[in-house]
C-alpha positions as CSV (number, residue, x, y, z in Angstrom):
1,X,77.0,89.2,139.1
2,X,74.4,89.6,142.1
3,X,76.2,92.6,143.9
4,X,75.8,94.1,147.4
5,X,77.8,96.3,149.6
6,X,78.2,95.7,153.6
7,X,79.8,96.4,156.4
8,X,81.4,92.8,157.5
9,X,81.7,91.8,161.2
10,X,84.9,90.7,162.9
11,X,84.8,87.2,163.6
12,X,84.5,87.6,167.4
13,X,80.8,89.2,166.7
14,X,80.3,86.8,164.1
15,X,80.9,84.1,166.9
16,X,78.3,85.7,169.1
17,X,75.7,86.3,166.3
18,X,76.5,82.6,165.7
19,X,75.4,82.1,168.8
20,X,72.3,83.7,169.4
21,X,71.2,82.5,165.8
22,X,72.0,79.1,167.2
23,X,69.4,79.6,170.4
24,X,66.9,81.2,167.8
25,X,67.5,77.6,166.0
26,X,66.6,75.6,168.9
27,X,63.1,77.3,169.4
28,X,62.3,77.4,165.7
29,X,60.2,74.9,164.3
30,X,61.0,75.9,160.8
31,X,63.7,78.6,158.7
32,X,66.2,79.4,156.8
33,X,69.4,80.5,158.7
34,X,72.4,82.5,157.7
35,X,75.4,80.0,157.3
36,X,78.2,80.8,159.8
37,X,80.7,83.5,158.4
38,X,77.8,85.1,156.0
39,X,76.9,87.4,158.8
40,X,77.0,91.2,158.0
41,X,74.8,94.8,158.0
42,X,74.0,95.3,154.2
43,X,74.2,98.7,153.4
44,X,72.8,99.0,149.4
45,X,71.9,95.6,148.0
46,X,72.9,96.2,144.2
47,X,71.5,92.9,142.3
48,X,72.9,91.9,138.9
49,X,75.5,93.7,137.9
50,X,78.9,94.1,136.0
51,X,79.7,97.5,137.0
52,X,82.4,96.7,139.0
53,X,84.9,99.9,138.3
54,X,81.9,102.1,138.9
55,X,81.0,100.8,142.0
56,X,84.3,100.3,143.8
57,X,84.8,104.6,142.7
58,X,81.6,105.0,144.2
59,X,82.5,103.4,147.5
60,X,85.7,105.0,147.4
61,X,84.1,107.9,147.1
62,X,81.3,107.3,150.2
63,X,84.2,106.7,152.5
64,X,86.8,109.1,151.6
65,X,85.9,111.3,154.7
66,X,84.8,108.7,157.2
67,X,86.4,107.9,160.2
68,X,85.9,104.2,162.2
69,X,83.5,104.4,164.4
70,X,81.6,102.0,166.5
71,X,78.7,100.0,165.8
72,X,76.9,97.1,168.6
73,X,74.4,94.1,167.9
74,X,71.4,95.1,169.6
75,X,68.4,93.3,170.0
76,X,66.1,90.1,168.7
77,X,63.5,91.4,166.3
78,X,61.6,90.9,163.5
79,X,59.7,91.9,160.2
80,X,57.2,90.2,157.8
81,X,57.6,90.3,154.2
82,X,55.5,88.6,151.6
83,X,53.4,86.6,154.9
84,X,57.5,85.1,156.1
85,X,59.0,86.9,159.1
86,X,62.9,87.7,158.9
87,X,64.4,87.3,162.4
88,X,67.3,89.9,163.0
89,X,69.3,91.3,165.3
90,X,69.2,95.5,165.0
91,X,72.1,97.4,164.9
92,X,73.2,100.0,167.4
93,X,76.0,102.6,168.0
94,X,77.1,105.6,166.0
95,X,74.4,105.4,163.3
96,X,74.7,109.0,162.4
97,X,78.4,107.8,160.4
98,X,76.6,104.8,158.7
99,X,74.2,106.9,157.7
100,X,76.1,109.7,156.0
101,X,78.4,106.7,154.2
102,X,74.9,104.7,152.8
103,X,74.0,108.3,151.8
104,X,77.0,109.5,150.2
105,X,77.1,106.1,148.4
106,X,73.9,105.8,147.3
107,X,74.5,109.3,145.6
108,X,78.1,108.0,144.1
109,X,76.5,105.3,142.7
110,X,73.5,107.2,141.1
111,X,75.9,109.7,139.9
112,X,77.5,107.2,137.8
113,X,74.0,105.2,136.3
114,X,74.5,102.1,138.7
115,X,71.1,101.5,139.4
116,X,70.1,99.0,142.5
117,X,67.2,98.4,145.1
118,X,66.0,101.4,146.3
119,X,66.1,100.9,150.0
120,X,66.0,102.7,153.3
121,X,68.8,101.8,155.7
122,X,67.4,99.8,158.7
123,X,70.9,98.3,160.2
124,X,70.4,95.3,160.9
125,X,71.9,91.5,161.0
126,X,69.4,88.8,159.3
127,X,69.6,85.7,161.4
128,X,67.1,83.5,159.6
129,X,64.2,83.8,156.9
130,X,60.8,82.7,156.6
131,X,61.5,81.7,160.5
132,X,58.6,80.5,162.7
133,X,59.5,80.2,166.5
134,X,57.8,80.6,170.1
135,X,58.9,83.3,172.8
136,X,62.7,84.6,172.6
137,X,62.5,87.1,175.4
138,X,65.4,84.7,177.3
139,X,67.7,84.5,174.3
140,X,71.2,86.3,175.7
141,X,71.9,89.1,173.2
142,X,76.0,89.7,172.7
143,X,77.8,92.7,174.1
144,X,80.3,93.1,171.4
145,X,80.8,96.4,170.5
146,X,83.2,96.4,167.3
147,X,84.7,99.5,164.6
148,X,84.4,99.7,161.5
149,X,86.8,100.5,159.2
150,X,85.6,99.3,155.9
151,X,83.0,98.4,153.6
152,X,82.8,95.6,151.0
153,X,81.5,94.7,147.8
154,X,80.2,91.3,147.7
155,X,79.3,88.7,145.2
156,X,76.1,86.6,146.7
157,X,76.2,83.2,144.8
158,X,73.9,79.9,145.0
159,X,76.5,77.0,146.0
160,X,74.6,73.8,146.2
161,X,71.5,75.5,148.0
162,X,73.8,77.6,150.4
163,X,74.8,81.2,149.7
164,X,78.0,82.1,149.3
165,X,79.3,86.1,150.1
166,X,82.6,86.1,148.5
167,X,84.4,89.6,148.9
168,X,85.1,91.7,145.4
169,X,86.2,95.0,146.8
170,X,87.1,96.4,149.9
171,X,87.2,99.6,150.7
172,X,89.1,100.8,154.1
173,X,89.1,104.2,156.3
């Protein structure tokens, strides 16, 4: 199973990502965008794996102390990888609690040999890959602040050419 974990976005932010993913659309001249619904903040991208008990004791285990707190789409950016840019929307809010979850996780899961990506935490929302567009300095970013009060473990599968994030585990604070 290709495995990673995420914090998932209500659907009224997921309706405003939509729709700034939508203007980015407009302006692009090529891309791959994020179907509607697969929108979230990936905390530790696990690939293949069938450690399933492992990791859901290893989330529980990164949130048992957490309390919801409140995270914001932020602005239109971007980063190259391989010569194709990612277009994203960054992640604001109270970091400093989806910080010490990643790390308390990442240390739960190390703990007990699940072995993923190394990675460091930029929050973030992927709106398209290997994206070329012109100037989006006009593109109206959402105001939506939202809690969170879970993490999930997802399965990322190849449907047809379209990715599909189906939820394995949740875990809620």
């Amino acid at each position: 199973m290709r495995l990673f974990i995420a914090v998932p976005l209500p659907k009224d932010v997921q309706r405003a990502v939509y729709a700034v993913q939508e203007e980015l659309r407009a302006r692009s001249t090529a891309g791959r965008f994020v179907p509607q619904g697969n929108h979230h903040i990936t905390i530790r991208f696990l690939g293949e794996s069938n450690a399933l008990v492992d990791i859901a004791d290893a989330m529980h285990e990164a949130v048992k102390d957490a309390r919801p707190f409140l995270l914001r789409p932020g602005a239109l950016g971007s980063f190259t990888h391989g010569g194709a840019r990612t277009s994203y929307l960054s992640v604001t809010g109270d970091l400093d609690e989806l910080f010490r979850i990643k790390e308390t996780l990442d240390s739960a899961l190390l703990d007990r040999g699940v072995i993923g990506a190394k990675n460091r935490l930029v929050p973030h929302i992927t709106l398209a890959r290997a994206v070329e567009h012109g100037d989006t300095a006009d593109i109206r970013m959402p105001n939506t602040a939202f809690t969170v009060r879970s993490i999930v473990l997802y399965e990322s599968t190849n449907e047809r050419g379209r990715m599909v994030y189906t939820p394995v585990h949740t875990e809620t604070f």
